[in-house]
C-alpha positions as CSV (number, residue, x, y, z in Angstrom):
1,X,-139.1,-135.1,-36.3
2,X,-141.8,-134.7,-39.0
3,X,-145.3,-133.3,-37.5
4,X,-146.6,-137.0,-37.7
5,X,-143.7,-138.7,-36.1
6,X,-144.0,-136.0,-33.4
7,X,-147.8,-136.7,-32.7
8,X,-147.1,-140.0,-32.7
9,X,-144.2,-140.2,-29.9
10,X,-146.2,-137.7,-27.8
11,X,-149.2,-140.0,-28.1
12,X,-147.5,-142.8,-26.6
13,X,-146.3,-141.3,-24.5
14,X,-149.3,-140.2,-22.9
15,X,-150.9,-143.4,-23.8
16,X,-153.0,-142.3,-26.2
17,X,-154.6,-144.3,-28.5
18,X,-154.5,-142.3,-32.2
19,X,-157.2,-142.9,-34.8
20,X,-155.8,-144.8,-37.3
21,X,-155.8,-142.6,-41.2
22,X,-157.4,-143.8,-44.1
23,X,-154.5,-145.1,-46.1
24,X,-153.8,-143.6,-49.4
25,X,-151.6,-144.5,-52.0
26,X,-148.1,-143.2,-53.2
27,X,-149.9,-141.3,-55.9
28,X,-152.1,-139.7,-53.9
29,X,-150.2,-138.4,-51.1
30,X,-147.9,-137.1,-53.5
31,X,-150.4,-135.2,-55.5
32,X,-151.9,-133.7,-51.7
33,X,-147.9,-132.7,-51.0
34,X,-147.7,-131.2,-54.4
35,X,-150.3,-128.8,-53.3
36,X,-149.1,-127.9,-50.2
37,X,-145.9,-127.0,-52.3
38,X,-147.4,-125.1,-54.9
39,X,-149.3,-123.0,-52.0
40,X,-145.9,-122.1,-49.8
41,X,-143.8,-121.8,-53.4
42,X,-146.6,-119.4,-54.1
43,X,-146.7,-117.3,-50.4
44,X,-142.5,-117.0,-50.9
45,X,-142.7,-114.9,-53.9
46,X,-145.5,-112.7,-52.5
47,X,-143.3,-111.9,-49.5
48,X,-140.5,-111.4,-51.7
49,X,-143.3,-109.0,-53.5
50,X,-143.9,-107.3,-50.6
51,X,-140.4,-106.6,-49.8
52,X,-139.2,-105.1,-53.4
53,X,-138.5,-101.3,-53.0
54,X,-141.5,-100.1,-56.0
55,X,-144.0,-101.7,-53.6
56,X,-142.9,-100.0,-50.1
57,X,-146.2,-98.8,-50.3
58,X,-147.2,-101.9,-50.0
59,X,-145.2,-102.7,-47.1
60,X,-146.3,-99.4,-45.5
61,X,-149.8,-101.0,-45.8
62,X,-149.7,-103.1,-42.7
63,X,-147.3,-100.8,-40.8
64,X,-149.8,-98.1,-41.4
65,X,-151.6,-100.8,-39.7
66,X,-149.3,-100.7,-36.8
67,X,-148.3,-104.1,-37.7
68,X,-144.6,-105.4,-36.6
69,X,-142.4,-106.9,-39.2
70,X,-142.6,-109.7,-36.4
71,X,-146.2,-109.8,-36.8
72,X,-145.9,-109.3,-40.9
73,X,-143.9,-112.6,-41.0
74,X,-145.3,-114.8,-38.2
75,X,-148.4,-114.7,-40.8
76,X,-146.9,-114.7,-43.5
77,X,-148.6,-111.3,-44.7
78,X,-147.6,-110.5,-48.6
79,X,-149.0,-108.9,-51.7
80,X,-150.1,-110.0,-55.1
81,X,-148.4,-108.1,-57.7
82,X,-150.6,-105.9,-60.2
83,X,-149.7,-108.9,-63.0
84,X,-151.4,-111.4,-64.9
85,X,-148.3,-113.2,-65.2
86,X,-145.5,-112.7,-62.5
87,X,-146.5,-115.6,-60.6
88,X,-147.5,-118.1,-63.3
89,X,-143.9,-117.0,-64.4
90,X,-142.9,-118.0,-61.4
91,X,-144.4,-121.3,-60.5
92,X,-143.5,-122.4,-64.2
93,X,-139.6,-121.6,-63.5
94,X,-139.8,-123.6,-60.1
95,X,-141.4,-126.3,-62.4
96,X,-144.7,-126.3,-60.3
97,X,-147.5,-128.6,-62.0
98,X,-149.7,-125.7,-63.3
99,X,-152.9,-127.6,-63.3
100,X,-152.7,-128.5,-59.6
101,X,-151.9,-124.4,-59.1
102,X,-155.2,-123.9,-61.4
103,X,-157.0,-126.3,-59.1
104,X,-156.1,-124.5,-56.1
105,X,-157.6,-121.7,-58.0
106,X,-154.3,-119.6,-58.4
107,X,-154.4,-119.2,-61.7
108,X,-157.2,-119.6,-64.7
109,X,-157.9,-120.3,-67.8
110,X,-158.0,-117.5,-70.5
111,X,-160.8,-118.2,-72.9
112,X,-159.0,-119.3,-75.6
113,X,-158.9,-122.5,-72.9
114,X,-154.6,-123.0,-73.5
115,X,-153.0,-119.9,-71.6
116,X,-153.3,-119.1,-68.1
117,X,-153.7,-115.6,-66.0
118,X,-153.3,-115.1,-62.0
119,X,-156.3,-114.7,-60.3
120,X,-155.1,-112.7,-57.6
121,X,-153.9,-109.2,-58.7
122,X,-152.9,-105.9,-56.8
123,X,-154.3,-107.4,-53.3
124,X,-153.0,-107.4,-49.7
125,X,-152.5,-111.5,-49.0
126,X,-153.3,-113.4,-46.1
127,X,-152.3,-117.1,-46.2
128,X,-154.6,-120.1,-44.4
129,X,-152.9,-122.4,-42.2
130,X,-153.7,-125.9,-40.9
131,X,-153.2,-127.0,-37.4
132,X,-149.8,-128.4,-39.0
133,X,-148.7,-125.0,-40.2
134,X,-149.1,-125.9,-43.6
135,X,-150.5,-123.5,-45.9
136,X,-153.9,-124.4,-47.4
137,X,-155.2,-121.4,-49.1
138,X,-155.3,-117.4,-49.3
139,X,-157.3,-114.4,-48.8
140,X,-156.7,-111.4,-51.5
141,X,-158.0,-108.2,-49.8
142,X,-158.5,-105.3,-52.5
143,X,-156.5,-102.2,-52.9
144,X,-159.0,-100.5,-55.1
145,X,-162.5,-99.7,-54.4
146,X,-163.4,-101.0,-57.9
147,X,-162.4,-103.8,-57.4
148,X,-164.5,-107.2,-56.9
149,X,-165.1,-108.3,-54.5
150,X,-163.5,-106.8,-51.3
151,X,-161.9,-110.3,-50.3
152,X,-161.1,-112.7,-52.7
153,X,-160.2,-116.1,-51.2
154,X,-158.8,-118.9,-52.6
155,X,-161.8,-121.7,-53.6
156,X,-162.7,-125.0,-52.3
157,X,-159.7,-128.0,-52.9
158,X,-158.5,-131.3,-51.8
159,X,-156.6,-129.2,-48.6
160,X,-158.8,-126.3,-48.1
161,X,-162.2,-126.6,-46.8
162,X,-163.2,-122.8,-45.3
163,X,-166.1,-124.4,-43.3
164,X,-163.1,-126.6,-41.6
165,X,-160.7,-123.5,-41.3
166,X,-160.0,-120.7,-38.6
167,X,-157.7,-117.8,-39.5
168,X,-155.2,-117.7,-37.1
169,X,-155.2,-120.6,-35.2
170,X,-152.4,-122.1,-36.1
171,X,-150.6,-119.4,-34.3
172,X,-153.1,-119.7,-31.6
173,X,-153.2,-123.1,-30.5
174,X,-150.2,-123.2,-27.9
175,X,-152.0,-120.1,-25.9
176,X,-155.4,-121.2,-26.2
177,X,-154.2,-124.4,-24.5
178,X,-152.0,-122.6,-21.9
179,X,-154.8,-119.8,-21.1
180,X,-157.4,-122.6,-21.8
181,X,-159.7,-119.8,-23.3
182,X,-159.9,-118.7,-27.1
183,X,-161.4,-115.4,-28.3
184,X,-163.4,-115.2,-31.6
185,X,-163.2,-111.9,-34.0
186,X,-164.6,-111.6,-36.7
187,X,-162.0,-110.0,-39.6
188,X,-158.1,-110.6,-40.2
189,X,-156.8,-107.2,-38.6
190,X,-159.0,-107.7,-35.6
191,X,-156.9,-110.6,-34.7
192,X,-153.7,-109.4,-35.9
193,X,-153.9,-106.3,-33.7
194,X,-154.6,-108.3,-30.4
195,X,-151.6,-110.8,-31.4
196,X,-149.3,-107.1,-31.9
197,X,-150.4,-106.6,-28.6
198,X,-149.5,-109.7,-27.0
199,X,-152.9,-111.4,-27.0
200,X,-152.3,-114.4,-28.7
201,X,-155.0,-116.9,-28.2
202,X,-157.0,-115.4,-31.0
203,X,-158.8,-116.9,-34.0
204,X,-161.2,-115.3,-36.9
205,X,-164.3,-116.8,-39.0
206,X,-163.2,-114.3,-41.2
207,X,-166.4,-112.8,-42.4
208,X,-168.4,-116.3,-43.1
209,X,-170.6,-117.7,-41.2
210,X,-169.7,-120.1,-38.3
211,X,-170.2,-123.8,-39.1
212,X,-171.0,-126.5,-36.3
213,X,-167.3,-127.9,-37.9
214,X,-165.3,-125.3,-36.5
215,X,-167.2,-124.7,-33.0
216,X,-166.2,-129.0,-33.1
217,X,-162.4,-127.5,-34.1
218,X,-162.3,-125.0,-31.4
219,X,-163.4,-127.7,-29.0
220,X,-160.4,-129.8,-29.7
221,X,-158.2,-126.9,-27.9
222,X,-160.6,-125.7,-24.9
223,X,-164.2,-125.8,-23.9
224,X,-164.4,-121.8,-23.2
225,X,-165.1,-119.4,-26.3
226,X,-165.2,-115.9,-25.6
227,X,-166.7,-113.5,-28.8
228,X,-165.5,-110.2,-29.7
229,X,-167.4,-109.4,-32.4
230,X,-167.8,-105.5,-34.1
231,X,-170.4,-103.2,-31.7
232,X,-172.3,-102.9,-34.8
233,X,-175.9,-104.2,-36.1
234,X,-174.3,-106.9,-38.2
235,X,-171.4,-107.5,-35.2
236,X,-174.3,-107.9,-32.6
237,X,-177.0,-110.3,-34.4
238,X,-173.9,-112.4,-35.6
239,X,-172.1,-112.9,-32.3
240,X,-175.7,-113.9,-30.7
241,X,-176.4,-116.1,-34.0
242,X,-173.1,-118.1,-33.4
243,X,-172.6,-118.4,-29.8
244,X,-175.6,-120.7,-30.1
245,X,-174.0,-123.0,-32.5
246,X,-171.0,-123.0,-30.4
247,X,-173.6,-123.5,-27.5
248,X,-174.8,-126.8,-29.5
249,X,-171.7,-128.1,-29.3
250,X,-171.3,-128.1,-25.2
251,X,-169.3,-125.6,-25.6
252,X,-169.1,-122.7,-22.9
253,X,-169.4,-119.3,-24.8
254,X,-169.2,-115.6,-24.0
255,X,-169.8,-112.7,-25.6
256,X,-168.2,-109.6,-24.9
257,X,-169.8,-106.0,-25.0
258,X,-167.7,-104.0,-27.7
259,X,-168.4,-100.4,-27.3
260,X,-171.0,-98.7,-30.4
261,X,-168.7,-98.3,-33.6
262,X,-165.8,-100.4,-32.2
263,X,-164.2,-102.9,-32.8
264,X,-161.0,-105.2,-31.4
265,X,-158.7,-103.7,-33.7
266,X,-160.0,-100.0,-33.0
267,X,-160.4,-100.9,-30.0
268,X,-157.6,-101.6,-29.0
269,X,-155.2,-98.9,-30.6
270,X,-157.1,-96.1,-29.1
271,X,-157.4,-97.9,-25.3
272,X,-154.6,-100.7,-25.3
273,X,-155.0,-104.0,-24.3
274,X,-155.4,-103.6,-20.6
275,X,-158.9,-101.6,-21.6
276,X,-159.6,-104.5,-24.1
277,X,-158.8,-107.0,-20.5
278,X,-161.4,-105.2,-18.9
279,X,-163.8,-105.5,-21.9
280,X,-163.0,-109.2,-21.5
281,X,-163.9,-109.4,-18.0
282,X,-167.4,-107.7,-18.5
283,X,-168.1,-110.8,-20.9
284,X,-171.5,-112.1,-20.2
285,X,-173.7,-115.3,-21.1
286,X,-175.4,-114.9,-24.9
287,X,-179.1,-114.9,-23.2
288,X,-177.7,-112.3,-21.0
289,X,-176.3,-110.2,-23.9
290,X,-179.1,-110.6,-25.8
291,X,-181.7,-109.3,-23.2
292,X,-179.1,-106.2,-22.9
293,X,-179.4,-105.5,-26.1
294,X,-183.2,-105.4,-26.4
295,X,-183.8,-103.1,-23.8
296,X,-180.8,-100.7,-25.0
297,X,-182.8,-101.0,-28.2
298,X,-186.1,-100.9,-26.2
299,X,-186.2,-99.1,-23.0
300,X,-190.1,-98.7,-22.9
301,X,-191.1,-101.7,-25.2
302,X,-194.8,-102.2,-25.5
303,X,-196.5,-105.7,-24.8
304,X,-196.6,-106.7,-28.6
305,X,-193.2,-105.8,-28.7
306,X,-191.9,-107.7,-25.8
307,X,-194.1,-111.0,-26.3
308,X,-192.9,-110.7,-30.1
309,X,-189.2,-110.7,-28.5
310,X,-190.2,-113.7,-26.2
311,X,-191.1,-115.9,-29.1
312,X,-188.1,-115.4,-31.2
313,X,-185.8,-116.2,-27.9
314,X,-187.6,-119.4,-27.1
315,X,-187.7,-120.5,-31.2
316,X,-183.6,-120.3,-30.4
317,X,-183.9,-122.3,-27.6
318,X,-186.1,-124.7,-28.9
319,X,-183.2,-125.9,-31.2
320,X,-181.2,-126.3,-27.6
321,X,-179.3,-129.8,-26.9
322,X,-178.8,-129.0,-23.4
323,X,-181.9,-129.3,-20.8
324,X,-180.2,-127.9,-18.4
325,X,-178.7,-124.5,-20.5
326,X,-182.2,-124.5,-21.7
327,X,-183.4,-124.5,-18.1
328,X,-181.1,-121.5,-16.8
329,X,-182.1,-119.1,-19.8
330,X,-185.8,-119.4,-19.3
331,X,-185.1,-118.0,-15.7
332,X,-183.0,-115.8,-17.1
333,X,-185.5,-114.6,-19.5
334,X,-188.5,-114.8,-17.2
335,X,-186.4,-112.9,-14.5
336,X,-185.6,-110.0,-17.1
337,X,-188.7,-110.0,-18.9
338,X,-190.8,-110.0,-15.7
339,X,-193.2,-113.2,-17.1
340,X,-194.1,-116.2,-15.3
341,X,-191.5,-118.7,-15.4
342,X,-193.9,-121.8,-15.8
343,X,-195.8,-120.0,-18.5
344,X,-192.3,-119.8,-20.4
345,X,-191.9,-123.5,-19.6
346,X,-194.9,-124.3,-21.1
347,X,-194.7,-122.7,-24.4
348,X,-191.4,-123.9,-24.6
349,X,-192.5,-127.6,-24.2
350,X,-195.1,-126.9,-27.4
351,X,-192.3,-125.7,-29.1
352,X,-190.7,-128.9,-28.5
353,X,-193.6,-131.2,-29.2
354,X,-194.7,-129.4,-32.5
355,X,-191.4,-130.0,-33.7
356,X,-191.2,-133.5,-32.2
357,X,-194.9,-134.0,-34.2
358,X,-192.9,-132.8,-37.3
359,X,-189.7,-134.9,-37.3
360,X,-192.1,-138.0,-36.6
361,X,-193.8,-137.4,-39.3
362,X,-191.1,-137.0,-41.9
363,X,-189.5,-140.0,-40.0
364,X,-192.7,-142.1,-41.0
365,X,-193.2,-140.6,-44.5
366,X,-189.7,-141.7,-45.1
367,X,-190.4,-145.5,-43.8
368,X,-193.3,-145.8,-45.3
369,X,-192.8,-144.3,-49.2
370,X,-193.2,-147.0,-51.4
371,X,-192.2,-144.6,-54.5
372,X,-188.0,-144.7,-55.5
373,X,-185.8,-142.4,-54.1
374,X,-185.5,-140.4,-57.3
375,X,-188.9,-139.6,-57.0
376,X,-189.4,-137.5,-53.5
377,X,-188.5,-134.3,-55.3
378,X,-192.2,-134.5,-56.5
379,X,-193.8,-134.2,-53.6
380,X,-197.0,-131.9,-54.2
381,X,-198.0,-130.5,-51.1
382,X,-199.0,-126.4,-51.6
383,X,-195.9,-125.8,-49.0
384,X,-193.2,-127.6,-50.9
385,X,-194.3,-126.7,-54.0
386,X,-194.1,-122.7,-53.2
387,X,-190.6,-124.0,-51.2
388,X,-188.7,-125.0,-54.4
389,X,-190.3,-122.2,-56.6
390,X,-188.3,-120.3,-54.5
391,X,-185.4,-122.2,-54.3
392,X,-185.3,-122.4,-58.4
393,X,-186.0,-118.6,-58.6
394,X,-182.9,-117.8,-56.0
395,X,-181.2,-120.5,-58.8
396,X,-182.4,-119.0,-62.0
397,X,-184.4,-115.4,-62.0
398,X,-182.7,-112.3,-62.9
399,X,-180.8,-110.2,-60.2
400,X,-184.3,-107.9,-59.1
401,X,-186.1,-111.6,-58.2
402,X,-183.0,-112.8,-56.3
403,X,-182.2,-109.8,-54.2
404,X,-186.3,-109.9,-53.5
405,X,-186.7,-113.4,-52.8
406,X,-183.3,-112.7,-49.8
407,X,-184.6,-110.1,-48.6
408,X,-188.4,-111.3,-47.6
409,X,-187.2,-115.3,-47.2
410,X,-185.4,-116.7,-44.0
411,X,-184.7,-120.5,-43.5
412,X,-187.5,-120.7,-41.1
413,X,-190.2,-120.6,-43.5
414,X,-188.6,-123.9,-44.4
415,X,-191.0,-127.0,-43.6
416,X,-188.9,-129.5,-45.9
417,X,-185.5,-130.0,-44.4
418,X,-184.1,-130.3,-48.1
419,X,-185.2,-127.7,-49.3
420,X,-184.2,-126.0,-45.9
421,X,-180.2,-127.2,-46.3
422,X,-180.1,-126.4,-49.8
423,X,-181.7,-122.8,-49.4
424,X,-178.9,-122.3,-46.6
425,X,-176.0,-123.3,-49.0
426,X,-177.7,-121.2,-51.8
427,X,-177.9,-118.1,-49.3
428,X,-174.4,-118.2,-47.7
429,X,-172.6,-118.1,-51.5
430,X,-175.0,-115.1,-52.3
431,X,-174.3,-113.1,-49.5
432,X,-170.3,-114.5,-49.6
433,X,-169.7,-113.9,-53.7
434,X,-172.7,-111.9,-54.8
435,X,-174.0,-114.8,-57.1
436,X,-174.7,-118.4,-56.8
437,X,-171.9,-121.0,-58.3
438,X,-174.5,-124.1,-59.7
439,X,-171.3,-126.3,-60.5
440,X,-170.0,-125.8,-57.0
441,X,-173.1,-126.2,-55.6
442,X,-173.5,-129.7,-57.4
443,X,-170.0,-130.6,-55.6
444,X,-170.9,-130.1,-52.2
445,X,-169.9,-132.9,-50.6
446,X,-172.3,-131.6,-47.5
447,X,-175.3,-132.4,-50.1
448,X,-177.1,-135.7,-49.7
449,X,-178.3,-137.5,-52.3
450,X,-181.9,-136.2,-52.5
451,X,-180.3,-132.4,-52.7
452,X,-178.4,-133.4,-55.7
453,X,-181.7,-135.0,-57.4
454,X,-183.3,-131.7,-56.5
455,X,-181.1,-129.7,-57.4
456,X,-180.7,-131.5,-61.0
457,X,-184.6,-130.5,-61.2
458,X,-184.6,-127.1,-60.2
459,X,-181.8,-125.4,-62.5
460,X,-183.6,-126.9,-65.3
461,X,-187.0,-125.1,-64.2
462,X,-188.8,-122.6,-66.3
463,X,-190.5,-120.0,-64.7
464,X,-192.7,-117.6,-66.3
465,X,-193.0,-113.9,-64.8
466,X,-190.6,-114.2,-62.2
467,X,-191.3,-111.4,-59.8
468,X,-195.1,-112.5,-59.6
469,X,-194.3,-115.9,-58.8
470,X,-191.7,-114.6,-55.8
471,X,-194.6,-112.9,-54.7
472,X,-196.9,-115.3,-54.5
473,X,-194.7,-118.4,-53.3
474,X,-193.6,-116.1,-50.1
475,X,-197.3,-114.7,-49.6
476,X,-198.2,-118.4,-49.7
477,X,-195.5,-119.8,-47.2
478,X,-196.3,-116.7,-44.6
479,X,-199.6,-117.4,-44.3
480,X,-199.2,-121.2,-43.9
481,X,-197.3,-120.7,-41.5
482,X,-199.7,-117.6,-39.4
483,X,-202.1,-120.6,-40.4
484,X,-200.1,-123.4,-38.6
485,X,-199.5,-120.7,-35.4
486,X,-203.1,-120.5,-35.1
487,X,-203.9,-123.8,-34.8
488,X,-200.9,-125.2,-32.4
489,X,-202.4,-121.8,-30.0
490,X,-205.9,-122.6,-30.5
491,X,-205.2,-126.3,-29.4
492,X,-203.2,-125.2,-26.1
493,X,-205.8,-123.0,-24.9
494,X,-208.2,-126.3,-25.1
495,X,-205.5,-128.4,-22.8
496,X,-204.4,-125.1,-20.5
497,X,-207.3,-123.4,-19.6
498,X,-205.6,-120.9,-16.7
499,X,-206.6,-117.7,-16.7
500,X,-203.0,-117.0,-17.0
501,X,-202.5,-118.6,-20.3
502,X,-205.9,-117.9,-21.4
503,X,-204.6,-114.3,-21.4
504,X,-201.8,-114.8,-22.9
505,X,-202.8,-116.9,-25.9
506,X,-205.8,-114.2,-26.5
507,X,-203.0,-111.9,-26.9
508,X,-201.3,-114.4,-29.3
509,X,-203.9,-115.2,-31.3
510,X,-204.9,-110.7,-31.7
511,X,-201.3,-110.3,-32.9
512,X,-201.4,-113.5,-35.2
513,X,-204.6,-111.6,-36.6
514,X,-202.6,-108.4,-37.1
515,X,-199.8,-110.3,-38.7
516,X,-202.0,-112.0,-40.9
517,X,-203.9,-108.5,-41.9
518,X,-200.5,-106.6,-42.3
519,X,-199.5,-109.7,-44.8
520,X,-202.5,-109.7,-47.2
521,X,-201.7,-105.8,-47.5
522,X,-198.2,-106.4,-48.3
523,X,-199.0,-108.9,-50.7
524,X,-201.7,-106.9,-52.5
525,X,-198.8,-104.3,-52.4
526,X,-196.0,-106.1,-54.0
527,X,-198.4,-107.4,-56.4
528,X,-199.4,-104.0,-57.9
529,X,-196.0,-102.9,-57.5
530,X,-194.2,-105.7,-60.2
531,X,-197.2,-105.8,-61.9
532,X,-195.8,-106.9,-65.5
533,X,-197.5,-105.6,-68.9
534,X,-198.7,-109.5,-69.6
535,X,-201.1,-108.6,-66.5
């Protein structure tokens, strides 16, 4: 049977009711199967590539890897020839429709705007499967340190969506269910070395930042995520950042402690996987993990330090769906922190109702505006105003302003949620391909309609002296928000007047004061620094 037909019979089955598919029409199904063609007519001949005697080397690559040739073809693993034309060459002999393989962004335009060139050259391939086993894109990984960037994946199309995608889990789907646990790594050799070793519920985000749409995809195949993310920095801050969108999703979600410097794939070739089974048993709850890693990090910490760290745990849970999980890391974190419980509770219910305050708000300016839709981009406030001057600098300033604006600016400074989402998209393709993609951007489909309008305003923005106005625009936005800080505290001290509380606030409102002092010399600072010659 076809995939479909098979569905189908199992679903009745089982008497299950299927959602019925939008229909589409002769022509389009056959343009979507023409791409799904062109994609496995193109993974063939790099195999075939990668099994040609002049590129052994190549082959040695992922046995150097300690990689099977069982493993090597389960995957599908393959190079891209050192060629601008082998391929095209290729797909024209097998009569493939070259502007569908340009659209799957395979091949390009030359700039003479007729004649085509491959786009991925001299790289190590790794194809992306569906949960059909039909191949929906590739990842190029270099061979030469010069050349950009490390990992080259396929873009965007009709078939591939990467914020819909998991490497790997196509292969992964009948063991997940039978072990009804799935482990997340992070890279493509991390998973391919615990599949060598026979672990083979494994998937990968593959270097990009989770989505809520693939915590909802590993959902679909069981409700227990385990995360084995790289002992590094990067590896810690980004298991802790996605377990709690997997969290979000009722999800229950581990992380597991990788030793400093490791990770699954190192890890396992030096210990084996029995070692890795232990590392799997030692898993622990993200609020658990995190508190270990702040007092490895911080074995004496001072008060400022350990209130500072107390705020930026309940600002995460704040954004928590579940009462209850909410519940069981406040104890978790009062118990480990050694802080009153109910004083945790507290502050985390004014968390709640601040941000209650501000989506009622919005809710009624939205009701209530009288002006067309095309106009809310206008708005005036101080706030939004120094929000998209740094939205349209991240757009439109020269590299220096960009990197600066990335590196002093994170989503939280946000008020309008807008200018929030689109700052979000505009961050993730910097740090992904190094610069932003404006036409790409405008075909988000994740962009609502207000986005788009703002966007259309922004990338036509001119801004004089760019680095000044970066400056100024985060100076203005920090100290708003110290402002805001000041007041919500100020206003719980006048409803809670414990002497508990009243300590703690007082100590809240000295550090806000030292914040607040520490920014204005910063500014000043920066200021002087980028001082231009037209000042």
């Amino acid at each position: 049977m076809t995939f479909v037909d098979a569905v189908t019979k199992a679903a009745e089955f089982s008497g299950i009711a299927l959602p019925k598919p939008e229909a589409k029409s002769p022509e389009q199904v056959s343009h979507t199967q023409a791409l799904y063609d062109i994609n496995d007519k193109t993974c063939t001949f790099f195999e075939k590539q990668l099994q040609l005697p002049e590129n052994k080397s190549r082959l040695d690559y992922f046995k150097g890897r300690k990689l099977s040739e069982k493993t090597i073809k389960k995957f599908r693993l393959s190079y891209a020839p050192d060629s601008f034309d082998l391929l095209l060459k290729h797909l024209e002999k097998n009569q493939a429709n070259l502007k569908l393989a340009e659209e799957l962004g395979l091949i390009q335009k030359k700039k003479d705007g007729k004649n085509f060139y491959v786009k991925f050259r001299h790289r190590m391939m790794f194809p992306f499967f569906n949960v059909a086993g039909k191949i929906i894109g590739f990842g190029g990984r270099e061979l030469k340190e010069e050349q950009q960037p490390k990992y080259l994946n396929s873009p965007e199309s009709e078939i591939y969506k990467k914020g819909l995608t998991l490497y790997g889990l196509y292969q992964a789907i009948q063991s997940i269910r039978e072990q009804d646990f799935l482990i997340l790594v992070e890279g493509y050799f991390d998973l391919l070395r615990l599949v060598e070793a026979g672990q083979k519920n494994v998937v990968a985000s593959s270097g990009t930042a989770l989505t809520d749409q693939q915590a909802r995809l590993m959902a679909r195949y069981s409700k227990n995520i385990y995360i084995a993310y790289d002992g590094d920095g990067a590896g810690i801050k980004a298991a802790i950042r996605n377990a709690q969108i997997i969290e979000n999703q009722d999800l229950s979600v581990y992380i597991v402690p990788m030793p400093d410097g490791e990770d699954p794939d190192s890890y396992v070739l030096k210990h084996g996987l029995s070692a890795f089974n232990e590392l799997l048993k030692k898993r622990t709850l993200p609020i658990e993990f995190q508190l270990d890693q702040y007092i490895k990090q911080n074995p004496n910490p001072s008060l400022e330090e350990k209130d500072h760290f107390i705020a930026d745990v309940l600002n995460e849970l704040v954004l928590f769906k579940s009462a209850s999980k909410t519940g069981l890391y406040i104890h978790h974190l009062a118990d480990r922190m050694q802080v009153s419980e109910a004083m945790l509770v507290s502050e985390i219910n004014r968390l709640k109702q601040r941000r209650a305050r501000f989506n009622k708000a919005r809710k009624n300016n939205d009701t209530h505006e009288e002006k067309p839709q095309q106009e809310r981009p206008a708005i005036k406030r101080g706030a939004y105003k120094a929000e998209e001057g740094l939205l349209a600098l991240l757009l439109n300033a020269a590299d220096e302003t960009q990197k600066y604006v990335a590196n002093h600016v994170s989503i939280n400074l946000f008020e309008n949620e807008d200018y929030a989402g689109l700052y979000d998209h505009i961050i993730h393709d910097i740090e992904e391909n190094g610069k932003v993609d404006v036409q790409k951007l405008f075909e988000n489909p994740d962009l609502n309609e207000n986005q788009h309008l703002i966007l259309t305003k922004l990338t036509i923005d001119q801004i004089s002296n760019e680095m000044k106005h970066a400056i100024g625009c985060i100076f203005q936005l920090k100290k708003w928000q110290l402002e805001k800080e000041e007041r919500d505290i100020q206003n719980h001290i006048k409803v809670d007047n414990s002497e508990e509380a009243q300590m703690h606030f007082t100590f809240e409102l000295a550090k806000l004061n030292k914040e607040k002092r520490q920014l204005n010399k910063d500014y000043q600072h920066d200021l002087k620094l980028y001082r231009s010659d037209d000042d």
